[in-house]
mmCIF file of the N, C-alpha and C atoms, coordinates in Angstrom:
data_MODEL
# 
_entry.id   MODEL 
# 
loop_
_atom_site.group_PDB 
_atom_site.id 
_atom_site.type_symbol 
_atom_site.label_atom_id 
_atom_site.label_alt_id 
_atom_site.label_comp_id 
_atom_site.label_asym_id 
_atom_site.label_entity_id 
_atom_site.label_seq_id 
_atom_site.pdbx_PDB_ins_code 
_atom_site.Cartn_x 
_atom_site.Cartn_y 
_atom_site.Cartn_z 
_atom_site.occupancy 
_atom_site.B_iso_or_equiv 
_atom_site.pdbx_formal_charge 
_atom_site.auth_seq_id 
_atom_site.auth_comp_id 
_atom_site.auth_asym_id 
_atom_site.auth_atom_id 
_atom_site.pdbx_PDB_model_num 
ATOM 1   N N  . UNK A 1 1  ? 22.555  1.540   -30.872 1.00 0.00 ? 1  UNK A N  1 
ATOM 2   C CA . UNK A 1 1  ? 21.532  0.530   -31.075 1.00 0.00 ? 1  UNK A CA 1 
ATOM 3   C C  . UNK A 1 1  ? 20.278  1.191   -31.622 1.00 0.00 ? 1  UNK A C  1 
ATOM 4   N N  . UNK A 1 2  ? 19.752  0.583   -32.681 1.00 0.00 ? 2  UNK A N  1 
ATOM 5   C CA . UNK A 1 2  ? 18.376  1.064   -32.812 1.00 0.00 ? 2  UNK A CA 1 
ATOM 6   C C  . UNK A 1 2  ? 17.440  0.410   -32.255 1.00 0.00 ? 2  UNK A C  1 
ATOM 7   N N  . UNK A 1 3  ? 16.551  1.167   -32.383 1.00 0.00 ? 3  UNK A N  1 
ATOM 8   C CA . UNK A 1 3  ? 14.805  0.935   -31.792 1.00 0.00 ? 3  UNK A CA 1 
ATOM 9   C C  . UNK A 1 3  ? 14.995  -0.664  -31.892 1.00 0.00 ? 3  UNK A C  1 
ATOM 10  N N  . UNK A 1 4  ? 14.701  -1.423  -32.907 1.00 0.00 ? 4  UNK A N  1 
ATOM 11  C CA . UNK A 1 4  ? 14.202  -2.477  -33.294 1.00 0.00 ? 4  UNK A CA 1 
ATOM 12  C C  . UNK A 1 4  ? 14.964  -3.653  -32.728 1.00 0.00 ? 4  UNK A C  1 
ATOM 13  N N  . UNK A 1 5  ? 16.285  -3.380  -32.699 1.00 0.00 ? 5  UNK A N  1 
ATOM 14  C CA . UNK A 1 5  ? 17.587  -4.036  -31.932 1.00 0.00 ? 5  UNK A CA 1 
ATOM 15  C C  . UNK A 1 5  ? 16.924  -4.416  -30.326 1.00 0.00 ? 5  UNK A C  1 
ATOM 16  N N  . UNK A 1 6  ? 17.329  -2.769  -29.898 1.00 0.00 ? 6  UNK A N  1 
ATOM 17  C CA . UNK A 1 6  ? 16.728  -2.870  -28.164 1.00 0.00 ? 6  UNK A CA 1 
ATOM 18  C C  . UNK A 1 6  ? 14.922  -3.634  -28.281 1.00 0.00 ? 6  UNK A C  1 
ATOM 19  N N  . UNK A 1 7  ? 13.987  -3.551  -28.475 1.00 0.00 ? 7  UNK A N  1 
ATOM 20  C CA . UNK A 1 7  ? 12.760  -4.260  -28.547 1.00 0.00 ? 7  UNK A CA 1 
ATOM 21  C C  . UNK A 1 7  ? 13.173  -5.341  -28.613 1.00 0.00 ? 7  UNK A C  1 
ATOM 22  N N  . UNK A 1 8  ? 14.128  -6.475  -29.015 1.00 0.00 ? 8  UNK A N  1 
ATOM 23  C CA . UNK A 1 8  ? 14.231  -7.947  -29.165 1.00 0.00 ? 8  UNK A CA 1 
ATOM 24  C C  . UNK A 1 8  ? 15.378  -8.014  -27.940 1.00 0.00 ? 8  UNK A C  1 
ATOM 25  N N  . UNK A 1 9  ? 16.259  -7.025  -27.708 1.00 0.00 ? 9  UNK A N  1 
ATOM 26  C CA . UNK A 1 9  ? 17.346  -7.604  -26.643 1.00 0.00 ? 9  UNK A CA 1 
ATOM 27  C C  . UNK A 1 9  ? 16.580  -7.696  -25.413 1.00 0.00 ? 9  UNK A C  1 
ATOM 28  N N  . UNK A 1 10 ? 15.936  -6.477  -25.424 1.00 0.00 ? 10 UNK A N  1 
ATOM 29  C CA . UNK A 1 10 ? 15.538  -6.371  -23.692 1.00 0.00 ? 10 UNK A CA 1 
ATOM 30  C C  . UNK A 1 10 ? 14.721  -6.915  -22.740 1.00 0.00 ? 10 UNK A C  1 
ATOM 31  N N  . UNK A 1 11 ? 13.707  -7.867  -24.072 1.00 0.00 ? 11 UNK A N  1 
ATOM 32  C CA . UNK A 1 11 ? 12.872  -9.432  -23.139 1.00 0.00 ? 11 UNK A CA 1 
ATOM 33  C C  . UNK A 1 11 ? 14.264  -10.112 -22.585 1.00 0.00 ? 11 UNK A C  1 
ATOM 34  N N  . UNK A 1 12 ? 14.968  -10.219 -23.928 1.00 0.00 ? 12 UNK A N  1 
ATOM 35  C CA . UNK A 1 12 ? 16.251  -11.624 -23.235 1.00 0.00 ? 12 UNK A CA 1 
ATOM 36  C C  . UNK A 1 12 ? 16.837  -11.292 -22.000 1.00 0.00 ? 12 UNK A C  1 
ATOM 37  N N  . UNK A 1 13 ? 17.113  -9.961  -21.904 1.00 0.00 ? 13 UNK A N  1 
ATOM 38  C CA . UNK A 1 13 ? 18.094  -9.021  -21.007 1.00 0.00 ? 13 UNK A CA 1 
ATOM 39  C C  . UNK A 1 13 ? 16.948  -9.174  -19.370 1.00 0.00 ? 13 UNK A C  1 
ATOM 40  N N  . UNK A 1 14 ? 15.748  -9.292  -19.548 1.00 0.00 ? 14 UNK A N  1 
ATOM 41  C CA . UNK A 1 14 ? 15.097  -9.135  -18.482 1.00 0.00 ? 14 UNK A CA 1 
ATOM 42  C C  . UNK A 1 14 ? 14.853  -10.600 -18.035 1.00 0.00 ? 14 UNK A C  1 
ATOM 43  N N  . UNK A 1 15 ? 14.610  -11.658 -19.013 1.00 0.00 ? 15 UNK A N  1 
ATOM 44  C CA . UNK A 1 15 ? 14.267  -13.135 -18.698 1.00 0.00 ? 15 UNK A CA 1 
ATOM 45  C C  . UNK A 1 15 ? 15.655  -13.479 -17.735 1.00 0.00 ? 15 UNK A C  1 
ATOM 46  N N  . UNK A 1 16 ? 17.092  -12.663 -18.322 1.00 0.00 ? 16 UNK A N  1 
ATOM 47  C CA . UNK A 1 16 ? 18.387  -13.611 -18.003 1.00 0.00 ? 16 UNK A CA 1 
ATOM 48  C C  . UNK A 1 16 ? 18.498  -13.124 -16.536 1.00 0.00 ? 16 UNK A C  1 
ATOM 49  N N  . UNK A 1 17 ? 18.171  -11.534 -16.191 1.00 0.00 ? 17 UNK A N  1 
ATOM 50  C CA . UNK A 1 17 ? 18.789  -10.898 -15.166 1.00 0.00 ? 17 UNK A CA 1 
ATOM 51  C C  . UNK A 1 17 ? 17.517  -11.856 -13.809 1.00 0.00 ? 17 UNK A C  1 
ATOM 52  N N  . UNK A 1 18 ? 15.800  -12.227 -14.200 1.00 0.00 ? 18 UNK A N  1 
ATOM 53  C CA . UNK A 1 18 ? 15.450  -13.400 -12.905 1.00 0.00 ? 18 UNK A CA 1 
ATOM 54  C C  . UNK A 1 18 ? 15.649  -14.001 -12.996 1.00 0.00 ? 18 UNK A C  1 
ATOM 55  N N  . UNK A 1 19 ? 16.032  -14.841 -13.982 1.00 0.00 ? 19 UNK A N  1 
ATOM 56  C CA . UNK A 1 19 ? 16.623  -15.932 -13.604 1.00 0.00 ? 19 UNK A CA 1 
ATOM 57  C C  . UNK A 1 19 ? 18.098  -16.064 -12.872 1.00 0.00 ? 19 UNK A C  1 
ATOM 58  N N  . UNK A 1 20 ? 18.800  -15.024 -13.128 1.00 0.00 ? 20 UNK A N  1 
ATOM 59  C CA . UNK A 1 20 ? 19.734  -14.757 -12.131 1.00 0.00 ? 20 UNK A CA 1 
ATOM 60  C C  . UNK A 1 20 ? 19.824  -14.376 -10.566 1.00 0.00 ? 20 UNK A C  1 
ATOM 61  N N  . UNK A 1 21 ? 18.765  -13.736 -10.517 1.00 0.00 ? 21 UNK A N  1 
ATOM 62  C CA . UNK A 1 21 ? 18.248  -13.205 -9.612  1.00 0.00 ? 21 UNK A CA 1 
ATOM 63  C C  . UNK A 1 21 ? 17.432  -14.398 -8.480  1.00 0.00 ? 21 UNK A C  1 
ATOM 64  N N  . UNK A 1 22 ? 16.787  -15.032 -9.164  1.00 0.00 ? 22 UNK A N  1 
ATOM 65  C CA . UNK A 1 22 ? 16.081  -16.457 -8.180  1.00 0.00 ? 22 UNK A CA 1 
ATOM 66  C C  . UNK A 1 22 ? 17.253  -17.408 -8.487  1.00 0.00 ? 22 UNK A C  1 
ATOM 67  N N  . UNK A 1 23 ? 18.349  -17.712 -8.776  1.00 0.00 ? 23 UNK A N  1 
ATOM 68  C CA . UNK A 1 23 ? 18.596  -18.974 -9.102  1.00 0.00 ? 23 UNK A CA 1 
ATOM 69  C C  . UNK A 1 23 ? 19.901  -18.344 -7.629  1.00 0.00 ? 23 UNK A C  1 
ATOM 70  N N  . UNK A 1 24 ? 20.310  -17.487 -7.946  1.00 0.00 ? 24 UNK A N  1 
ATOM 71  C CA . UNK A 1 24 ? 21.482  -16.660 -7.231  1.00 0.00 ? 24 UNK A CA 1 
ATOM 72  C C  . UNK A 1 24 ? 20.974  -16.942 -5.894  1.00 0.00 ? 24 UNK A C  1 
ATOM 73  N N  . UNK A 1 25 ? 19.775  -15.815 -5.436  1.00 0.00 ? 25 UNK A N  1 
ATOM 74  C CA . UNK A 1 25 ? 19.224  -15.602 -4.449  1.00 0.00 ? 25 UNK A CA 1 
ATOM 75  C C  . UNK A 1 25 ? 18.247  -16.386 -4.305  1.00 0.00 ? 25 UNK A C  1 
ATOM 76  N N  . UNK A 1 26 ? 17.930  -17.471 -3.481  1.00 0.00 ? 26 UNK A N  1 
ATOM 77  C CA . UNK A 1 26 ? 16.718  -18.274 -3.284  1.00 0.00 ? 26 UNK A CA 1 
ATOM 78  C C  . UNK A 1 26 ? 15.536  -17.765 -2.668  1.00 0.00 ? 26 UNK A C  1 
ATOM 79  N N  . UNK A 1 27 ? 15.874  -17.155 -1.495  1.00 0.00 ? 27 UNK A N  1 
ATOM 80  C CA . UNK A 1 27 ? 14.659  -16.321 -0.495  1.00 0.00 ? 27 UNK A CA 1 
ATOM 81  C C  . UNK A 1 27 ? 14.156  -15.234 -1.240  1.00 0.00 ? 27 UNK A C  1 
ATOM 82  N N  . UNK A 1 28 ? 14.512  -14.707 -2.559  1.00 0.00 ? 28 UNK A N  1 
ATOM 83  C CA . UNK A 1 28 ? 13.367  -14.166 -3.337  1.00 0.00 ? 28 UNK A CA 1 
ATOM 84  C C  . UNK A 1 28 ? 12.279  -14.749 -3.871  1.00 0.00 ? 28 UNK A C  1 
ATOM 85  N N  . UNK A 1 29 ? 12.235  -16.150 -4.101  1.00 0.00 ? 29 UNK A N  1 
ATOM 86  C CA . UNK A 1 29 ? 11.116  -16.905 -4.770  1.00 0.00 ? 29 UNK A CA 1 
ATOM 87  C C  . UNK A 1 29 ? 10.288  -17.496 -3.273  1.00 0.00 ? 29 UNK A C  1 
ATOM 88  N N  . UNK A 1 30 ? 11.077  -17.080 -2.844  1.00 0.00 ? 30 UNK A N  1 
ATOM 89  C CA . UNK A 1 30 ? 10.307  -17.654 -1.090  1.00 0.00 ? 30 UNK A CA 1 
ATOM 90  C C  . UNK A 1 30 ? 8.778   -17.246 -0.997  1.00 0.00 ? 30 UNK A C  1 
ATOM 91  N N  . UNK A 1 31 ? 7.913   -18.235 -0.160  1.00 0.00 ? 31 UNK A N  1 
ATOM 92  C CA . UNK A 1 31 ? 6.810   -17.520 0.237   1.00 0.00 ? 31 UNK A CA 1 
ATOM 93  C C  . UNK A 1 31 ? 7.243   -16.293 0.765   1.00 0.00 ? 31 UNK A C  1 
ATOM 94  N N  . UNK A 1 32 ? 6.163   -15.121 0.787   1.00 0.00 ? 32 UNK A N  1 
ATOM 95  C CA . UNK A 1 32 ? 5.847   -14.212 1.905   1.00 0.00 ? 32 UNK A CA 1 
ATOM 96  C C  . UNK A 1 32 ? 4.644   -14.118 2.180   1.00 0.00 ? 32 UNK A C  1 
ATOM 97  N N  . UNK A 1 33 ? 4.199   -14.269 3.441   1.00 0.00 ? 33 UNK A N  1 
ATOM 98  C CA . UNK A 1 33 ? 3.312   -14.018 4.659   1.00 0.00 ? 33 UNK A CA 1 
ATOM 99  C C  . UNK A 1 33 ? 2.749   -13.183 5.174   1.00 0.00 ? 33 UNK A C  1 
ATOM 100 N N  . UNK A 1 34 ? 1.292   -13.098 3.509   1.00 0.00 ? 34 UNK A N  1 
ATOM 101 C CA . UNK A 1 34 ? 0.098   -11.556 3.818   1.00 0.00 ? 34 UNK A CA 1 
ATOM 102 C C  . UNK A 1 34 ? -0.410  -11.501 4.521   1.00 0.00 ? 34 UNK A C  1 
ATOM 103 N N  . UNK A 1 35 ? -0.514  -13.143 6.081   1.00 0.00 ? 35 UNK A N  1 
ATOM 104 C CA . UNK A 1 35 ? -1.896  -13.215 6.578   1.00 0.00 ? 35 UNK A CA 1 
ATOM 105 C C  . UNK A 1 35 ? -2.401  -11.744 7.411   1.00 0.00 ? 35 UNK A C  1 
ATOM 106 N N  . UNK A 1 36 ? -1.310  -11.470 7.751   1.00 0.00 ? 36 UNK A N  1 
ATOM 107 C CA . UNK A 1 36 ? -1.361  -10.559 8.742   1.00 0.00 ? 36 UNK A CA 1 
ATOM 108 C C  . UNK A 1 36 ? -1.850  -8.948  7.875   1.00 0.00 ? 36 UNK A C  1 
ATOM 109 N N  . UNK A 1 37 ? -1.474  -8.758  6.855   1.00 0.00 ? 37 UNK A N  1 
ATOM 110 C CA . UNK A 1 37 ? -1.767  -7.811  6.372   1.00 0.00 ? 37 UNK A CA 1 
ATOM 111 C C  . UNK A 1 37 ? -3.292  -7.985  5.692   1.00 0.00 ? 37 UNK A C  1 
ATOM 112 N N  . UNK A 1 38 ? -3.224  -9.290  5.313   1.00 0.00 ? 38 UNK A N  1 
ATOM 113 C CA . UNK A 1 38 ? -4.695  -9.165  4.739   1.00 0.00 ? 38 UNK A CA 1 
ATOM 114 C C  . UNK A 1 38 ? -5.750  -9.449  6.029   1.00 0.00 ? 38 UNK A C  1 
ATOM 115 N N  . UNK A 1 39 ? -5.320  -9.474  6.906   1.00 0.00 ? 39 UNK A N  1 
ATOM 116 C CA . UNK A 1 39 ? -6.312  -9.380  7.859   1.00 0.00 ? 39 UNK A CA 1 
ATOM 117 C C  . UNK A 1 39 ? -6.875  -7.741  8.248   1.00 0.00 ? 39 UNK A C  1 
ATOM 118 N N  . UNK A 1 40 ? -5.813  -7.535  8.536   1.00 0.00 ? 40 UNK A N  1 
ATOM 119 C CA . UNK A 1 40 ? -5.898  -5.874  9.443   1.00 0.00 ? 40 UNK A CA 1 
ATOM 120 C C  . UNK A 1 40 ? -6.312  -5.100  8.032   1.00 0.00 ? 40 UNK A C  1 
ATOM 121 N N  . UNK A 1 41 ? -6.068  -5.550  6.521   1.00 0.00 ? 41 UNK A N  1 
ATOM 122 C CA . UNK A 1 41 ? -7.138  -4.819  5.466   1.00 0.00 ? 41 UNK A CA 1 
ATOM 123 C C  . UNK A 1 41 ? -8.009  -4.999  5.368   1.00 0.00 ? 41 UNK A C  1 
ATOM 124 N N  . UNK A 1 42 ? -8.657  -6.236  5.739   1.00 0.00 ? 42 UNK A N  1 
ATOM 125 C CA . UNK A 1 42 ? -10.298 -6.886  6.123   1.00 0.00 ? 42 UNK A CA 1 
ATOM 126 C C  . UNK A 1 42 ? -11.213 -6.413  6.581   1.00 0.00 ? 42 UNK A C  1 
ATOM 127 N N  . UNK A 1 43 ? -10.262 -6.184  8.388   1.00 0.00 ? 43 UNK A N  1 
ATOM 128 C CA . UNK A 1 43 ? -10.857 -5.377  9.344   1.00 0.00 ? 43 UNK A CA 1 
ATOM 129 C C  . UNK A 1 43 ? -11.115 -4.110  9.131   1.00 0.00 ? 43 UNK A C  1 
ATOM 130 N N  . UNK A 1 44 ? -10.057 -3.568  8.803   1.00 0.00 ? 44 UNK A N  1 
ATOM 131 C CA . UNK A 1 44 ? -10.112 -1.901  8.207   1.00 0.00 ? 44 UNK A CA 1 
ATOM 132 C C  . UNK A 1 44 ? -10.882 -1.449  7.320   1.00 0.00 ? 44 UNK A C  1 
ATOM 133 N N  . UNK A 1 45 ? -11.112 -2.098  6.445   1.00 0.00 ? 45 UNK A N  1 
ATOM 134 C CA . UNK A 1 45 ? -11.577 -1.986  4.857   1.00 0.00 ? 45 UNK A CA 1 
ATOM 135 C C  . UNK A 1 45 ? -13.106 -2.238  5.272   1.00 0.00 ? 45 UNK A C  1 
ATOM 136 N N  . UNK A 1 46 ? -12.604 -3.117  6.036   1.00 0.00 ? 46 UNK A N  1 
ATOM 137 C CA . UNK A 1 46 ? -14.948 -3.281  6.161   1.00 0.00 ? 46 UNK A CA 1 
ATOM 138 C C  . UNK A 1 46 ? -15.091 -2.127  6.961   1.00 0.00 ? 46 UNK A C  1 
ATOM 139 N N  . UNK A 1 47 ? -14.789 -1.497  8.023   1.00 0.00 ? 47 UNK A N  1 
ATOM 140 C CA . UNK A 1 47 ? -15.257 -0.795  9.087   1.00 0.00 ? 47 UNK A CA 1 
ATOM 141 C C  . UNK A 1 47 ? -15.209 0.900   7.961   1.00 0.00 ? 47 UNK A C  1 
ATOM 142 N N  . UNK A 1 48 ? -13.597 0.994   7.561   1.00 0.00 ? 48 UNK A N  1 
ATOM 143 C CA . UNK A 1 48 ? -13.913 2.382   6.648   1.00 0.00 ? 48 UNK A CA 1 
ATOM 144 C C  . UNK A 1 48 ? -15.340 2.484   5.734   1.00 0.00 ? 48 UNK A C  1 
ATOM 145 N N  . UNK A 1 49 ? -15.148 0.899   5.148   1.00 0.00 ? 49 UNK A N  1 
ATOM 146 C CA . UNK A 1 49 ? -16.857 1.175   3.905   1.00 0.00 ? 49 UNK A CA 1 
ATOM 147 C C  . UNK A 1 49 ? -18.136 1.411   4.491   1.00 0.00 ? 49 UNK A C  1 
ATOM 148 N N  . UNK A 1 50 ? -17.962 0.784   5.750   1.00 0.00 ? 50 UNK A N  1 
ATOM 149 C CA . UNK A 1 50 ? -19.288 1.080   6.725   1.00 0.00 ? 50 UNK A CA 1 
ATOM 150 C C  . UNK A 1 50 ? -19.050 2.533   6.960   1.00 0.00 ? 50 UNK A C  1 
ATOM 151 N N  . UNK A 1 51 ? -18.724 3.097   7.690   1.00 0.00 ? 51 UNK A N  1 
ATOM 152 C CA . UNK A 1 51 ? -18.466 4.019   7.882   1.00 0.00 ? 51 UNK A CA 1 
ATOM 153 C C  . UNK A 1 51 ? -18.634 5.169   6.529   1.00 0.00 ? 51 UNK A C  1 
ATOM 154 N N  . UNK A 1 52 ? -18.474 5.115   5.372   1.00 0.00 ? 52 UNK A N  1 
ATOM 155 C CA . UNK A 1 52 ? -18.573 5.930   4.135   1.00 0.00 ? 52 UNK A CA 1 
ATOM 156 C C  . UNK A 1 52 ? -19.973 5.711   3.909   1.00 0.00 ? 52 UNK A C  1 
ATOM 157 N N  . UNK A 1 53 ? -20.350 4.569   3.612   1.00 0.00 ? 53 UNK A N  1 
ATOM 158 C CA . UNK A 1 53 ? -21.866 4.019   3.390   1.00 0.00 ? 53 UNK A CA 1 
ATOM 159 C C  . UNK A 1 53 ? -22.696 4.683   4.145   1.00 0.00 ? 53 UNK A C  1 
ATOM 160 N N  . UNK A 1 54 ? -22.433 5.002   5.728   1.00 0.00 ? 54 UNK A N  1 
ATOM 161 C CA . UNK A 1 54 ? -23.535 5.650   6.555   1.00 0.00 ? 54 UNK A CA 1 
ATOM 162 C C  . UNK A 1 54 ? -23.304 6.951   6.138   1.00 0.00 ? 54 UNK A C  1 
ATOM 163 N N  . UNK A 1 55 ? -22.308 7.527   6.034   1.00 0.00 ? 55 UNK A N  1 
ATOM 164 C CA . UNK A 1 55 ? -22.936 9.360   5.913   1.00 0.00 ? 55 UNK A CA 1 
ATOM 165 C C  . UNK A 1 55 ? -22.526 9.610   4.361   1.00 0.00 ? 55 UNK A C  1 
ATOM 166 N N  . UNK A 1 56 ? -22.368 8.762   3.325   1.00 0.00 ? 56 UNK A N  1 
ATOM 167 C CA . UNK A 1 56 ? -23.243 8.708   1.978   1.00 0.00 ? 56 UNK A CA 1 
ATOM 168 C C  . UNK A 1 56 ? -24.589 8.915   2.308   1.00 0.00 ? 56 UNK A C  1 
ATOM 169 N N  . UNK A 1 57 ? -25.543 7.954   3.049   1.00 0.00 ? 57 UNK A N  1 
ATOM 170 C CA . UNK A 1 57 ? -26.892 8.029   3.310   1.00 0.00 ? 57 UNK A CA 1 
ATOM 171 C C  . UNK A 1 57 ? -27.012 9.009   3.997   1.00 0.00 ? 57 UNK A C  1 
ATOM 172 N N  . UNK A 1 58 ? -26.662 8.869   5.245   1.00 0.00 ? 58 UNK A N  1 
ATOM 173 C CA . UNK A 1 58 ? -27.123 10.489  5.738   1.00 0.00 ? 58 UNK A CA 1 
ATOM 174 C C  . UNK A 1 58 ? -27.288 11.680  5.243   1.00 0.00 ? 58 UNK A C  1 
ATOM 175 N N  . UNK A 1 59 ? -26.041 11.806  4.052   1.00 0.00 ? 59 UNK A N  1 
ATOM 176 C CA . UNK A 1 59 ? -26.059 12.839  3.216   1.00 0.00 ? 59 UNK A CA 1 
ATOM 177 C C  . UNK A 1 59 ? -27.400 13.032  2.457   1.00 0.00 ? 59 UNK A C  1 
ATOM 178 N N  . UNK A 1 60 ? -27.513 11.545  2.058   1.00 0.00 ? 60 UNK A N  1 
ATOM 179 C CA . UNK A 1 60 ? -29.302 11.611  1.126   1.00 0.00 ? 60 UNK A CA 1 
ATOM 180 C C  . UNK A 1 60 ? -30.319 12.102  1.571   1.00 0.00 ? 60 UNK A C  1 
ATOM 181 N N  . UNK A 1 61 ? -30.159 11.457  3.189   1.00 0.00 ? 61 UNK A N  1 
ATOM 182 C CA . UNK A 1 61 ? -31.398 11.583  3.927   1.00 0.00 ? 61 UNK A CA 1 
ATOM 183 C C  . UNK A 1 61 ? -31.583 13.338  3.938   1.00 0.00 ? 61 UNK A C  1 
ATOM 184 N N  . UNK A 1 62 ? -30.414 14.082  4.345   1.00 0.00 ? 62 UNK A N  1 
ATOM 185 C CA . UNK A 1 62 ? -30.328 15.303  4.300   1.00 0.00 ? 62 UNK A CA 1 
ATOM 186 C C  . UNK A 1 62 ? -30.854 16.082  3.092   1.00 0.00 ? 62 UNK A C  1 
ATOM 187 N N  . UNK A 1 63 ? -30.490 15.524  2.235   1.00 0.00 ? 63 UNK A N  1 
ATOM 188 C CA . UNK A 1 63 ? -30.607 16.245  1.451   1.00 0.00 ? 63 UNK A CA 1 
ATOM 189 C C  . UNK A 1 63 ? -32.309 16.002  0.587   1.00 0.00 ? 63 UNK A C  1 
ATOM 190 N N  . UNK A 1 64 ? -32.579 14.724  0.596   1.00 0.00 ? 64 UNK A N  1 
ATOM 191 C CA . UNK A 1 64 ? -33.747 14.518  0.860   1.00 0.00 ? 64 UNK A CA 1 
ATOM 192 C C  . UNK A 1 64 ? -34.809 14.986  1.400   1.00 0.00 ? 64 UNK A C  1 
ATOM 193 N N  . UNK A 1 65 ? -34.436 15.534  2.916   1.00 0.00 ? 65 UNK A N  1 
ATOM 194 C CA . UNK A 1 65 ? -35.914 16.472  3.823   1.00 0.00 ? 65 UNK A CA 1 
ATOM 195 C C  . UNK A 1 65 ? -35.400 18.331  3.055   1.00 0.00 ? 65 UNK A C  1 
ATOM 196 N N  . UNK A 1 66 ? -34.047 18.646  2.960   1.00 0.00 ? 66 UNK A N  1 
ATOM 197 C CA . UNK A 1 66 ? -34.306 19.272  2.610   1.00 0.00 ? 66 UNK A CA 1 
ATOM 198 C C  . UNK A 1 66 ? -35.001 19.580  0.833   1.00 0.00 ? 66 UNK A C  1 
ATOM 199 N N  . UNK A 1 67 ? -35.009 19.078  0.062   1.00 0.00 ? 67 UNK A N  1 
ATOM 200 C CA . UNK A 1 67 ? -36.031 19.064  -1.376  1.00 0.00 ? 67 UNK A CA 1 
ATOM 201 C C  . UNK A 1 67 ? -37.276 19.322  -0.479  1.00 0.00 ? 67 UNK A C  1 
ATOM 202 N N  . UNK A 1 68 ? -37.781 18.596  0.367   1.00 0.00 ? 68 UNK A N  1 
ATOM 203 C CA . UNK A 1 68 ? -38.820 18.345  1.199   1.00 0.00 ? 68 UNK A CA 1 
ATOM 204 C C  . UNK A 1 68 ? -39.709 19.314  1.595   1.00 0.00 ? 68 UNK A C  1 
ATOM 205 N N  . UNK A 1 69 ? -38.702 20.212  2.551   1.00 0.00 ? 69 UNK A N  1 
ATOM 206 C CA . UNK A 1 69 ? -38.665 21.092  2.715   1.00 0.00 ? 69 UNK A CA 1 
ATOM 207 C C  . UNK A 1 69 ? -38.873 22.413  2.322   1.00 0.00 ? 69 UNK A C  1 
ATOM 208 N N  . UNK A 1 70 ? -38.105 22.219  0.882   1.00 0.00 ? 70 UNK A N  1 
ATOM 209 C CA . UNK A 1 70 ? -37.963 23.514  0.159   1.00 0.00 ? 70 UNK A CA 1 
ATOM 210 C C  . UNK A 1 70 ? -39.390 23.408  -0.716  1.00 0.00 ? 70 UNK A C  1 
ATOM 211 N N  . UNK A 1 71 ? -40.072 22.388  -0.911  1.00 0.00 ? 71 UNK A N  1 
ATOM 212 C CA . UNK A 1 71 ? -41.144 22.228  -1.677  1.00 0.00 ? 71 UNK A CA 1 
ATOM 213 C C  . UNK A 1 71 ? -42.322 22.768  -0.837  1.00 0.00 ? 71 UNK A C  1 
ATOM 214 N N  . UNK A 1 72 ? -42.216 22.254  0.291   1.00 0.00 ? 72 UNK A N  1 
ATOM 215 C CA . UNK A 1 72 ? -43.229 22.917  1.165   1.00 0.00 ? 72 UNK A CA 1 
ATOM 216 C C  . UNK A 1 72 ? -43.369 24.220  1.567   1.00 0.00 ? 72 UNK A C  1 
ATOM 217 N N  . UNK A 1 73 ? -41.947 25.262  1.374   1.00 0.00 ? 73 UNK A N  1 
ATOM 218 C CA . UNK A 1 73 ? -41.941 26.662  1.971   1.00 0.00 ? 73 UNK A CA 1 
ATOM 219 C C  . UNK A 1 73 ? -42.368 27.521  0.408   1.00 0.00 ? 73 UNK A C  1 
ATOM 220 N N  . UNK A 1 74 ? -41.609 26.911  -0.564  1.00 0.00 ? 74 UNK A N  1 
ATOM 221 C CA . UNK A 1 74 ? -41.812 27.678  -1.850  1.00 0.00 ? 74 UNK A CA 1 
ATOM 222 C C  . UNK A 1 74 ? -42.906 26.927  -3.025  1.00 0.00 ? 74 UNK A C  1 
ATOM 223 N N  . UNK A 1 75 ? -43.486 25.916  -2.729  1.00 0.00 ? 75 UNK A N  1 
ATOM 224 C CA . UNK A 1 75 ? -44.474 24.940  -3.191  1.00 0.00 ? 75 UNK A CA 1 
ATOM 225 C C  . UNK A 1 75 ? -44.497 25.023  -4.410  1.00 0.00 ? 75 UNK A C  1 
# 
């Protein structure tokens, strides 16, 4: 097969194999049920960014007195 052949078969080849695939198997087109996961990423996800956000700043603050610092010993 050449290039140009496979580029036009392999949409058809991929459209035929879901539709085989959902028509065959039904409980693949089924809902599935993130609540639970998008919760506990909610919870998690806010508490990690808090958590990064404060010693991002702290880091500033640090680094902040020290400029501070260093201006005042070597002026």
């Amino acid at each position: 097969m050449n290039k140009q052949s496979t580029n036009k078969v392999l949409p058809l080849l991929t459209a035929a194999v879901a539709i085989a695939v959902v028509t065959i198997v039904p409980e693949a087109s089924a809902a599935i049920d993130v609540s639970a996961a998008t919760t506990a990423i909610t919870g998690d996800g806010t508490a990690a960014v808090t958590s990064i956000g404060t010693a991002i700043l702290g880091l500033a603050g640090v680094a902040v007195v020290f400029r501070w610092a260093k201006a005042a010993i070597f002026g």
